[in-house]
C-alpha positions in Angstrom: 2.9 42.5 61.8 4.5 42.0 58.6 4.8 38.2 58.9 1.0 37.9 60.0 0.1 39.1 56.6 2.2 37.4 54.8 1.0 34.5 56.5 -2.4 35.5 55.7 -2.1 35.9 52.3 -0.1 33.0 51.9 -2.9 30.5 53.6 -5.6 32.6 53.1 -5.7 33.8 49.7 -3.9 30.4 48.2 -6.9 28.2 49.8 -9.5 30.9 48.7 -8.3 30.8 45.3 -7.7 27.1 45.6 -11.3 26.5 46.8 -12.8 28.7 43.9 -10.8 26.9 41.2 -11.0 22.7 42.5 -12.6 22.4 45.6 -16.1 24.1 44.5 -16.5 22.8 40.7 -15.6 19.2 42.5 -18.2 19.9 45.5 -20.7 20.9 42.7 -19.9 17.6 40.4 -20.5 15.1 43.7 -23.2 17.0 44.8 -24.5 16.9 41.3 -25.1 20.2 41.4 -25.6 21.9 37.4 -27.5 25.0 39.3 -23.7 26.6 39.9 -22.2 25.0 36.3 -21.9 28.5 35.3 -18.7 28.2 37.2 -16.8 26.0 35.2 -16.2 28.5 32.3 -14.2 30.3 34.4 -12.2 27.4 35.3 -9.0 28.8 33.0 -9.0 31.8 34.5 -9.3 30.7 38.1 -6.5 28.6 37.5 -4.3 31.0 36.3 -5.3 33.3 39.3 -4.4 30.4 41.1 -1.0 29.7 39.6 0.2 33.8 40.5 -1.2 33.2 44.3 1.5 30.2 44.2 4.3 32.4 42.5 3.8 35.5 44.5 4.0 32.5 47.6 6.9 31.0 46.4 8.6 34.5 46.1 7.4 35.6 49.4 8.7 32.4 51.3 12.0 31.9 49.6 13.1 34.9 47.4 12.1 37.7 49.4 15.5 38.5 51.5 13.0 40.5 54.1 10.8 37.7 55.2 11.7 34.6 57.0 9.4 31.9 56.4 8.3 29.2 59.6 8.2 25.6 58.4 4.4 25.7 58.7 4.5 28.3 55.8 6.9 25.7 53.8 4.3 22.9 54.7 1.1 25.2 54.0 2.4 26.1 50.4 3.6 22.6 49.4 0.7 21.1 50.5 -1.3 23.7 48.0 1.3 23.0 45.6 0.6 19.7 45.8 -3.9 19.8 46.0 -3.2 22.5 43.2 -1.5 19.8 40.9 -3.7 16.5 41.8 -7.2 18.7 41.3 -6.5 20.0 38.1 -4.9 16.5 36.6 -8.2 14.5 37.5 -10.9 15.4 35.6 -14.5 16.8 37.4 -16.4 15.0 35.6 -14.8 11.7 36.5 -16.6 11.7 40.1 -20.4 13.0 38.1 -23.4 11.0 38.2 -24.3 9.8 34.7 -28.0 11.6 35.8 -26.3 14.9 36.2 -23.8 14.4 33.2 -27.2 13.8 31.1 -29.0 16.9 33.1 -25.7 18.6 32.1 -25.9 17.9 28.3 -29.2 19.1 28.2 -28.7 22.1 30.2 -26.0 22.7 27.5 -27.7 22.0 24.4 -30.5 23.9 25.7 -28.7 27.3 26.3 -26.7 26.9 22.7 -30.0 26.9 21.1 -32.6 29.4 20.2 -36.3 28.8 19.3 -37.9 30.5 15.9 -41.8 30.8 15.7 -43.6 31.3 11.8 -46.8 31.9 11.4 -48.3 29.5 8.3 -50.8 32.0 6.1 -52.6 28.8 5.1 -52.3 25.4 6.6 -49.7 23.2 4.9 -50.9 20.1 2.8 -49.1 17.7 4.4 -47.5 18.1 7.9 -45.0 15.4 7.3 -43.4 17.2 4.2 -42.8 20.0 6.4 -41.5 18.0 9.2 -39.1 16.3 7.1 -37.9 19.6 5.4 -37.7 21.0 9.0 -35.7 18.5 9.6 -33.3 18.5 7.0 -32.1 21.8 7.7 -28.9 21.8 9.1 -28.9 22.8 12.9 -32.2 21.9 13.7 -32.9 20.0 16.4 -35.5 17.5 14.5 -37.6 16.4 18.3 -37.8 20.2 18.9 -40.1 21.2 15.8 -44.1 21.7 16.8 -46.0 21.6 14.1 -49.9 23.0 14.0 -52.0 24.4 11.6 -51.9 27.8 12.5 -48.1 27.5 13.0 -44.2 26.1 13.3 -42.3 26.3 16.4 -38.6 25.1 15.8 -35.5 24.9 17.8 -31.9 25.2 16.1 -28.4 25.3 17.0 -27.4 29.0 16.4 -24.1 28.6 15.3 -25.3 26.6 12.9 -28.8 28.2 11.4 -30.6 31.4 12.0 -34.2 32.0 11.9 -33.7 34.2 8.6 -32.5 30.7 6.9 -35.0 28.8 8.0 -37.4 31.3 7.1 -35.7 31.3 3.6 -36.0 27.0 3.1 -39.9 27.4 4.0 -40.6 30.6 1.5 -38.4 28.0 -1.2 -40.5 25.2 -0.6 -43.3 27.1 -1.2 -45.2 28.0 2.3 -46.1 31.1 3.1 -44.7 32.5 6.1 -43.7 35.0 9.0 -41.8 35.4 11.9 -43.6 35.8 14.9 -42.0 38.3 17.2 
């Protein structure tokens, strides 16, 4: 009974944790799926959950004075050795479509920005000064600013800028603003 789970574990939980950490994010990159990127940042930590499965297998097969290990076990675990090694040397995003790398990019610029809304109290004078202020703030993104008369609409990099800054640069330059919650 013993050897059945260790068996078990050995196959079952290396090729689980071996399909969660290279066979899925490389299934999602050919498939050019971004709907399950989300999966890639836990990439490290699937590989490190990857690399104990392996140990405790290693231990298990060889060290453990209790259990003797079948050839197929040998085969099954140097075989996962061996996937485990060439899957995380070639790079996922070697095998993307360059649609899905740009779909990607976007997806990722997208959730690394925020969006700020002001209400103008009076319409500015001239919509291209204000565009070309916006745009000189650091962290804007300078195609993401909507300009009308009744308001500014402006996306920015938040590790960069804040709404409060940008709020500040438009009360300096002179237009009178608020946020717009």
């Amino acid at each position: 009974m013993s050897k059945i789970i260790s068996i078990t574990l050995n196959v079952g939980l290396t090729g689980l944790v071996h399909l969660l950490c290279c066979w899925l994010p490389l299934i999602v990159v050919v498939f050019n799926g971004v709907s399950i990127g989300w999966l890639a940042q836990y990439q490290t930590q699937l590989i490190a959950l990857q690399i104990g499965v392996l140990i405790w297998s290693f231990y298990d097969l060889y060290l453990r004075s209790s259990h003797r290990s079948s050839a197929f076990e040998k085969k099954v675990f140097w075989t996962a050795v061996g996937l485990t090694i060439v899957l995380n040397l070639i790079p996922h995003r070697y095998f993307q479509a360059e649609e899905s790398k740009l779909a990607q990019a976007q997806f990722e610029r997208i959730r690394a920005t925020r969006v700020a809304q002001f209400e103008l109290q009076k319409p500015p004078k001239s919509v291209e000064k204000l565009s070309n202020m916006l745009q000189s703030v650091e962290g804007v993104v300078p195609s993401q600013i909507k300009l009308t008369d009744a308001g500014v609409s402006v996306r920015y990099y938040q590790d960069k800028t804040s709404e409060q800054a940008i709020l500040a640069m438009l009360r300096k330059e002179g237009y009178q603003v608020s946020t717009i919650d």
